[in-house]
Structures are given as structure tokens and as C-alpha cells.
C-alpha positions, 0 to 999 in steps of 0.5 A, spaced: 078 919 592 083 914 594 088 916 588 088 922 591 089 920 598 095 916 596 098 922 591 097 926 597 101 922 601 106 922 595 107 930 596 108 928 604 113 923 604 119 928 606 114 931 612 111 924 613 118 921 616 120 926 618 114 926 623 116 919 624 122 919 625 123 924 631 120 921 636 124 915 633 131 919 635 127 921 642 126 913 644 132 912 642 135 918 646 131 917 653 132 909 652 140 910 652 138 915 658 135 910 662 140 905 662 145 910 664 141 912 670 139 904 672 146 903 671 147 909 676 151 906 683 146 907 686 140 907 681 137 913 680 129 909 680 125 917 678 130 919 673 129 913 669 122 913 670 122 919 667 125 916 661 121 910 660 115 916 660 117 920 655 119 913 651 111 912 652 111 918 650 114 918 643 112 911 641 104 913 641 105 919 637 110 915 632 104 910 633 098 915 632 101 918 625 102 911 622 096 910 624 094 916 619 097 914 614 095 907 613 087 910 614 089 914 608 093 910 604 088 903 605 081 902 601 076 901 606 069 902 606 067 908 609 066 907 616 060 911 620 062 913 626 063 919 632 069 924 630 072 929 634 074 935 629 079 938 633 083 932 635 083 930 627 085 938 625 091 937 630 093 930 627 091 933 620 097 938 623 102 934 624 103 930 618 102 937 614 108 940 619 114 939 617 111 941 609 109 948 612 116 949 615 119 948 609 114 953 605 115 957 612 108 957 613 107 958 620 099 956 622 095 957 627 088 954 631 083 957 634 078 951 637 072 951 641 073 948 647 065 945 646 065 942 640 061 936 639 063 930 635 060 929 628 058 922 624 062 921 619 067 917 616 073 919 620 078 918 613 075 921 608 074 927 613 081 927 614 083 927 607 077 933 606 082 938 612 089 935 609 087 938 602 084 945 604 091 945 608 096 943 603 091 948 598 092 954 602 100 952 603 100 952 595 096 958 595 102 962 600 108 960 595 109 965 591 107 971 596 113 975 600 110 977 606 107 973 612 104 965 611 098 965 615 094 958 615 089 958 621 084 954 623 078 955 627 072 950 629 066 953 631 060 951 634 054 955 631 049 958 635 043 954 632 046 947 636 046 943 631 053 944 628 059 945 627 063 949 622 070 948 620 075 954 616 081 954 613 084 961 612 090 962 608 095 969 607 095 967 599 093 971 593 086 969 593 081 966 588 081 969 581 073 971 578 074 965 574 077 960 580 072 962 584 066 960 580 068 953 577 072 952 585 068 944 585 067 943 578 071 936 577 077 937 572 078 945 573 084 947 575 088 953 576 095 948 577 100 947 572 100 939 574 094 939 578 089 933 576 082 938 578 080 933 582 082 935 590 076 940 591 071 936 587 072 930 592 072 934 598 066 938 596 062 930 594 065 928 601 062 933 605 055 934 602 056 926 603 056 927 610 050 932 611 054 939 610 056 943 606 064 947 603 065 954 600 071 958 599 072 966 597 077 971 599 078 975 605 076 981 606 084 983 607 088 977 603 088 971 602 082 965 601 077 961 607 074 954 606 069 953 610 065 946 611 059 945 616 057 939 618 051 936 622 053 935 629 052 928 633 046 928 637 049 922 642 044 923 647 038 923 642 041 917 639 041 913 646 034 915 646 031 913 640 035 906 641 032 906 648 025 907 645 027 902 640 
């Protein structure tokens, strides 16, 4: 799992430091702003406030994908703890973003306002969504027509937890690709290792859930995983009771 984290990052490098290196230009940028307004006769205090903003602004989106990256990159033990799936699909996003401009995939999410936290290892969650992301930018290469990716997150009607899908606009799954999708070692890529789909289907039955695929009914494929979601209050209650 480790190994294909840190070749997953390999693939990314290019989008990685272009993540980083846009809000580096912007601190830089609103840095040489504010000291031109503080250097203003008289100084202007709100415009030079305003950069300092946006100088925050950027450091803590450069900070958070570094942040990403050194999770996905370092070996840890996994680390139980309350994850938000929404918040990891949008940091998932970026540093997948400039990957998908390339392939000029356009992605869209639908995220349910009331989705609670699941319990899990917030890493190897992570790498789960950026291999179903990276799989789906694969599967869009070699069509003409329009990239789709969406994401959607989901809390089911029985209350007990959340689904995430990831769709994509590809070719779909062959008859044979379909059956053996989670079996270690099969591969329908030229230089793939058949390991991606194995560890995310490990991780997620790992955490309680469970991962399918299978085509659309128009074109293209979803993954979808379900998680159990975090009871938070009935944990308070229990340790209360405790």
C-alpha cells in the first residue's frame, strides 16, 4: 500500500508543484502589493490588510497540500480517527487538479450537506479516493467525446452510513475486467502492477465498508464505496457509561 502511494505521487509530481506553486506566485504577488500600499503617502492601512489576507490565504492551501503529500508519502501505522469525506474528496481534487486539466477532464461533485464523519485511517482513505480518481482520468484517455468525472457522496436512508461514487464518461469494464476487478495482480494496463484496486478493495473492507464497480447504463463506469458512519454521540455515551 505504501509503494503504491508513493508511485502514485510519482505519477503527480507535475500536478503536485503546480498545486504548490500557485499559491507560492500569490504570496509572492500580494507580498509585493502590500508593500506598495504601506508604502503609499499616505498608507493605504485596508488595501494592505487585504493583502496580508490573501497572503494567509494561499500559505494555508500551500501548507494543506504538502500536508497531503507527507501523509501519503510517509510510513505510518495506521491512525483511527474521525474523517470528514467531503473535505478529503476536495483535497483529493486538488492535488489530482492539474492531472485532469491535462487530460482535459472536467470533474464535478454532488456532496451532501449532512454527511457525517467515518472512522477511519484518514491516509489510506485518501489513497482509496486518489486511485478511483486517477483510474477514471486513465479510463477517459482514449475517448473523443466529453470527460466527465463526478463525485458524489451520500448519506443512506438507513442512517448508518455514507457512500461515496466515483463515475467517469470511459470506455467502461470488459466482461472479463469486470469479474476479476479486485483480484491482486490482474491488470488490463500495458505497465500496470494490478495492485491499485486490490489495496483500496483491502482498505475499505478493512475499515467496515465495502467497494464495487460496473459500467453505466449510458457510458462509462462507477466505483462506489460504503463506509460505516461515525456515531460520535453514542461513543460520548458509551464512554460516559464507562
Amino acid at each position: 500500500a505504501h509503494v503504491t502511494r508513493v508511485t502514485a505521487m510519482g505519477e503527480l509530481a507535475a500536478s503536485i508543484v503546480h498545486e504548490v506553486t500557485q499559491p507560492l506566485t500569490g504570496i509572492v504577488t500580494n507580498g509585493n502589493a502590500c508593500l506598495h500600499w504601506l508604502g503609499a503617502a499616505p498608507p493605504n492601512i485596508e488595501k494592505a490588510r487585504t493583502a496580508v489576507k490573501r497572503i494567509i490565504r494561499d500559505s494555508d492551501r500551500a501548507s494543506e497540500v504538502i500536508r497531503d503529500i507527507r501523509g501519503l508519502v510517509k510510513k505510518a501505522p495506521p491512525r483511527m480517527e474521525p474523517v470528514d469525506l467531503n473535505d478529503l474528496i476536495s483535497r483529493t481534487l486538488t492535488l489530482a487538479n492539474n492531472e485532469m486539466k491535462r487530460n482535459q477532464v472536467q470533474a464535478e461533485t454532488e456532496l451532501a450537506a449532512d454527511l457525517p464523519s467515518v472512522l477511519g485511517d484518514r491516509v489510506q482513505l485518501q489513497q482509496v479516493l486518489l486511485n478511483l480518481i486517477m483510474n477514471a482520468i486513465e479510463a477517459m484517455s482514449s475517448i473523443t467525446g466529453a470527460r466527465m468525472l463526478t463525485i458524489k457522496s451520500q448519506h443512506l436512508h438507513d442512517g448508518e452510513s455514507v457512500t461515496i461514487a466515483v463515475r467517469d464518461s470511459g470506455a467502461g469494464l470488459d466482461s472479463q475486467g469486470a469479474k476479476r476487478l479486485f483480484d491482486a495482480f490482474f491488470t488490463t494496463k500495458p505497465q500496470g502492477m494490478g495492485m491499485g484496486l486490490s489495496i483500496c478493495h483491502n482498505i475499505i473492507e478493512s475499515h467496515g465498508g465495502h467497494l464495487t464497480g460496473a459500467n453505466n447504463a449510458d457510458q462509462g463506469a462507477t466505483f462506489e464505496f460504503t463506509l460505516p458512519a461515525h456515531q460520535e454521540t453514542s461513543d460520548r455515551v458509551d464512554m460516559a457509561t464507562a
